[in-house]
N, C-alpha and C positions, 0 to 999 in steps of 0.2 A: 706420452710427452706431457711437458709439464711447464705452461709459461711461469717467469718468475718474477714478474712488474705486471703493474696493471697495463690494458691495451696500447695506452697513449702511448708508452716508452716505445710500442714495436712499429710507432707511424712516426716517432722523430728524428730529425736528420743531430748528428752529432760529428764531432771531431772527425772519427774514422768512417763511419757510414753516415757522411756527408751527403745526404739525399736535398737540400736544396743549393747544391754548388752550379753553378750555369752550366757544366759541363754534364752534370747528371739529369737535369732538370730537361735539358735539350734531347739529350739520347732518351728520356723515358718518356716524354711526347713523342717522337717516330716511334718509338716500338708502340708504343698505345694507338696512334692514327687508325683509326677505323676498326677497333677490336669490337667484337660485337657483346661483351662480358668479362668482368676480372677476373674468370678462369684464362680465357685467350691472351688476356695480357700476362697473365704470369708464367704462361707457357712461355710467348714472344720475348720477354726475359731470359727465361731460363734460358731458352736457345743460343742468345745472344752471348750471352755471358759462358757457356759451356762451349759453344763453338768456334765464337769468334777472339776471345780472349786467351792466351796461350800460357796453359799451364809453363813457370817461368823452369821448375826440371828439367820437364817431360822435352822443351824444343832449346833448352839451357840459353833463355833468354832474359836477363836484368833488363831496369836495374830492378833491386828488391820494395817491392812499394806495401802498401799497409790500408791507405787510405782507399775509400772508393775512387774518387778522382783520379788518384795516381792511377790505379789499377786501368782506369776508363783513357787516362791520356795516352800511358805506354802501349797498353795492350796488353799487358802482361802481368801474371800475379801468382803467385803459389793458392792452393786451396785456399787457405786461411782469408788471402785477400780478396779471393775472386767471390767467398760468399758474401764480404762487403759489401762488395760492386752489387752483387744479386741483392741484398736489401735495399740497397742505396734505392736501385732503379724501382725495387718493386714501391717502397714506401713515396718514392715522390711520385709513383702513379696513385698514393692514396691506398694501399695494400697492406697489410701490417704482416711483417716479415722480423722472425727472427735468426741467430745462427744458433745451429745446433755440434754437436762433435762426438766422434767418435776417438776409440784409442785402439790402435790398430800397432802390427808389429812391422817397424820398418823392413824386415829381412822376411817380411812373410813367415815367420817360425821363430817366434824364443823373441829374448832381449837383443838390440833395444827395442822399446816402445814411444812412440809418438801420436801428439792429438791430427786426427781429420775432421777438416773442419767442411761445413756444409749448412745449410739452410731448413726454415721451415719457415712456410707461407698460410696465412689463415683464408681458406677457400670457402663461401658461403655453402655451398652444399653440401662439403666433406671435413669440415674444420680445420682444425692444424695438420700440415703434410708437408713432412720431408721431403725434399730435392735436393740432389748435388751437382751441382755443377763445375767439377773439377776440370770434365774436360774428356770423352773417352778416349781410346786407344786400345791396340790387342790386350784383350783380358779384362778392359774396364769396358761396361756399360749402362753409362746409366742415364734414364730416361724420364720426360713428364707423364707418367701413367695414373693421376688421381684415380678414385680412393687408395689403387696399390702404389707403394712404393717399390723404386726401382733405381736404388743409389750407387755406386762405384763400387764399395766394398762391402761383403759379409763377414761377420765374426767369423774366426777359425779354432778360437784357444781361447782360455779361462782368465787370461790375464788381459784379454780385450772385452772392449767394452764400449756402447751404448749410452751415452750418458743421457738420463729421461728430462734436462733441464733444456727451455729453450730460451736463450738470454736476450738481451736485448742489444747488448753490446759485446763485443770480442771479451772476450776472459782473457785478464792481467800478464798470465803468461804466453800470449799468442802476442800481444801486440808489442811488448817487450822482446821476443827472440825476432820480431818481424823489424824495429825499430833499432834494434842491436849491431844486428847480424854484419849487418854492412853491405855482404851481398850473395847470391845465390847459392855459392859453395858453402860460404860460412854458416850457411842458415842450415844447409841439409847435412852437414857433418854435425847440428845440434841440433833437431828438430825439436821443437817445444813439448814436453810429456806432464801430463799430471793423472797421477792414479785418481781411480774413485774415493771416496770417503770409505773407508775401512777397510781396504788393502794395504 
């Protein structure tokens, strides 16, 4: 993995990962309330945000939100938004958090292909480490297991992919199919895809 801004970019609140909006500021005080170490708060996150927040598919619940707030007001967010949220909260507890993505094949085999999107957090004793917090369900599990990683999805096929860059903000075509779509069906009949650099 590979940040791609210096540290600052991955502790600031911005447009979409709005980590000082009163609504995130508040939730990431309670989840922090008496952690004894920023690994326990990024767990108390993680959780939050993977358990409590409903992948918008998986229980086909709008509307289609982008921002952390939105994600944090509705409850609701496809991957893409919910790793928002996961920075939003982790950076206004002072954590530097960015998103990371994978490119996975929608039908589990062959074309078409779209990005999953997911997090990484910078943990004092093990550095940067992946989490996702989509949300499990039969077949998905995935979990805060620092040093190992324990995400939703494995590679299966040649044409997926790993991407080693950890941004600081959503990549142009996620917040664009996020901000387009209008709403839950329109987004997943065009899931956002970008191949790697020299496919």
């Amino acid at each position: 993995m590979k940040p791609v801004a210096p540290l600052s970019a991955y502790l600031a609140s911005s447009e979409h990962i709005d980590a000082t909006h009163p609504l995130i500021a508040a939730r990431a005080q309670t989840l922090a309330a008496g952690a004894g170490d920023e690994r326990e708060v990024a767990a108390r996150c993680f959780h939050f945000v993977r358990d409590e927040i409903r992948h918008s598919w998986d229980f086909r619940q709008g509307p289609l939100t982008c921002s952390a707030s939105a994600v944090l007001r509705h409850g609701t967010g496809y991957c893409y938004a919910k790793s928002h949220l996961l920075a939003a909260l982790l950076r206004a507890n002072g954590i530097a958090a960015g998103l990371c993505y994978q490119r996975l094949s929608v039908n589990d085999s062959g074309p078409p292909y779209c990005l999953h999107g997911l997090n990484a957090v910078l943990l004092p004793e093990h550095g940067w480490y992946r989490l996702d917090a989509r949300g499990n369900k039969p077949g998905v599990a995935a979990h805060f297991t620092p040093p190992h990683e324990a995400l939703a999805f494995a590679l299966r096929e040649a044409e997926e992919c790993d991407f080693a860059e950890i941004w600081p903000e959503p990549l142009p075509v996620v917040v664009e199919a996020l901000l387009s779509a209008g709403d839950i069906e329109t987004l997943h009949a065009a899931l956002p895809d970008q191949p790697p650099q020299g496919r």
